[in-house]
N, C-alpha and C positions, 0 to 999 in steps of 0.2 A: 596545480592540482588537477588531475582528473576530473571531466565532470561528465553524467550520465543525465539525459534528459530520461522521464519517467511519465508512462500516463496509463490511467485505468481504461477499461474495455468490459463489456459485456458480449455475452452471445450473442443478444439480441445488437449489436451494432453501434449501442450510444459507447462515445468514449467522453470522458472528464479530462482537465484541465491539465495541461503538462508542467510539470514541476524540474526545478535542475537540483540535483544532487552531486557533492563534492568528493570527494576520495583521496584518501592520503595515497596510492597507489591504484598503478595501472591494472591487476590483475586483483581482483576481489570474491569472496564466495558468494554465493546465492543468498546464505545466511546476513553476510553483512550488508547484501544490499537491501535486502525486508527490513535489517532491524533500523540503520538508516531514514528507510523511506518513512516508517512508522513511527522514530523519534519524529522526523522533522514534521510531521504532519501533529503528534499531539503538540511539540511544539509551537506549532502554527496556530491552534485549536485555543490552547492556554494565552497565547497572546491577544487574542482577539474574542473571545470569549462572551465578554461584558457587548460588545458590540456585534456579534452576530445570530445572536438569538439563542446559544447554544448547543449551533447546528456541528457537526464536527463530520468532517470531508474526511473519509479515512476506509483504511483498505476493507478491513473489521471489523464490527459490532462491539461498541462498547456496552458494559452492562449498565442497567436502570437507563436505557435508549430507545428511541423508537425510531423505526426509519420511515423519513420522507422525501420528496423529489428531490434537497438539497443536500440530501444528507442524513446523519443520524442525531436527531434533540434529543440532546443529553441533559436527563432531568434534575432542573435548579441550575442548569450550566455548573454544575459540581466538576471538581480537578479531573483528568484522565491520567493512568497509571501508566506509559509506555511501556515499560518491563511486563506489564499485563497484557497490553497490546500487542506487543513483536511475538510473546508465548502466542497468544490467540492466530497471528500470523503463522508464525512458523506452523502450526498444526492445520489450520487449514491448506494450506501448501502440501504437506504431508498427507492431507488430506481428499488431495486434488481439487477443491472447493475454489483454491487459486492457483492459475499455472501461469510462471513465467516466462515470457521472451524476450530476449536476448537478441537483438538483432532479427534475423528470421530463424533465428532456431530457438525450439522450447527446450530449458532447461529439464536439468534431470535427479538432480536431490539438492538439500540445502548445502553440502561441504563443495559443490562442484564447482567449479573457480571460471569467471568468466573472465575475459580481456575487455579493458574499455577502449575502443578507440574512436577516434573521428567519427562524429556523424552515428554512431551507434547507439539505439537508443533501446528502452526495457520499457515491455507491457505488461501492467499484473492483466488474466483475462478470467474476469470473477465470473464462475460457472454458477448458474442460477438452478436448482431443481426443478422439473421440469411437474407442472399441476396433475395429480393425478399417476404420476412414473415416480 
């Protein structure tokens, strides 16, 4: 199987933790690799839950959340909806709020189909609104 290493970025320069991601095939859309990355992370979130305070590592803002240096405390550590999550993805994507790369090149809508090969690897690059702009 296919596999895509994966990691967050900010403008300001901090990147998060690299994640590897599997694919039944070599050739995938923009779409499936969000909805992907954003199962496996509320995945990740629900298993560990109980033991990491309720913080949840993820591309998105889940609701009744607040964000802090580790993440977003998800209040009561209550379940996360991924179907809710990948929507909220996809639209910030659409949104430009998140832009992905693809190697060195920025993708260009959610249907557009990348190649995974060797050593290629995808950055979400979460644009922050800028104080005052």
């Amino acid at each position: 199987m296919p596999t895509l290493v994966v990691c967050d970025e900010t403008t300001g320069g901090a990147r998060g933790e690299k994640i590897s991601l599997e694919f039944p095939t070599e050739r995938i859309t923009v779409r499936e690799l969000i909805r992907e990355r954003v199962y496996q992370e509320v995945q990740d979130y629900m298993l560990k839950r109980a033991t990491n305070g309720g913080v949840f590592k993820g591309l998105v803002r889940p609701d009744e959340s607040e964000q802090t240096a580790q993440g977003y405390r998800v209040k009561g550590g209550r379940e996360i909806d991924w179907k809710v999550q990948f929507a909220r993805a996809c639209a910030a994507y659409e949104a430009n709020r998140v832009l992905v790369l693809v190697g060195d090149r920025q993708t260009g809508g959610l249907d557009e189909e990348v190649v995974l090969g060797r050593g290629v690897e995808a950055t979400f690059l979460k644009l922050v609104p800028l104080v005052g702009g």
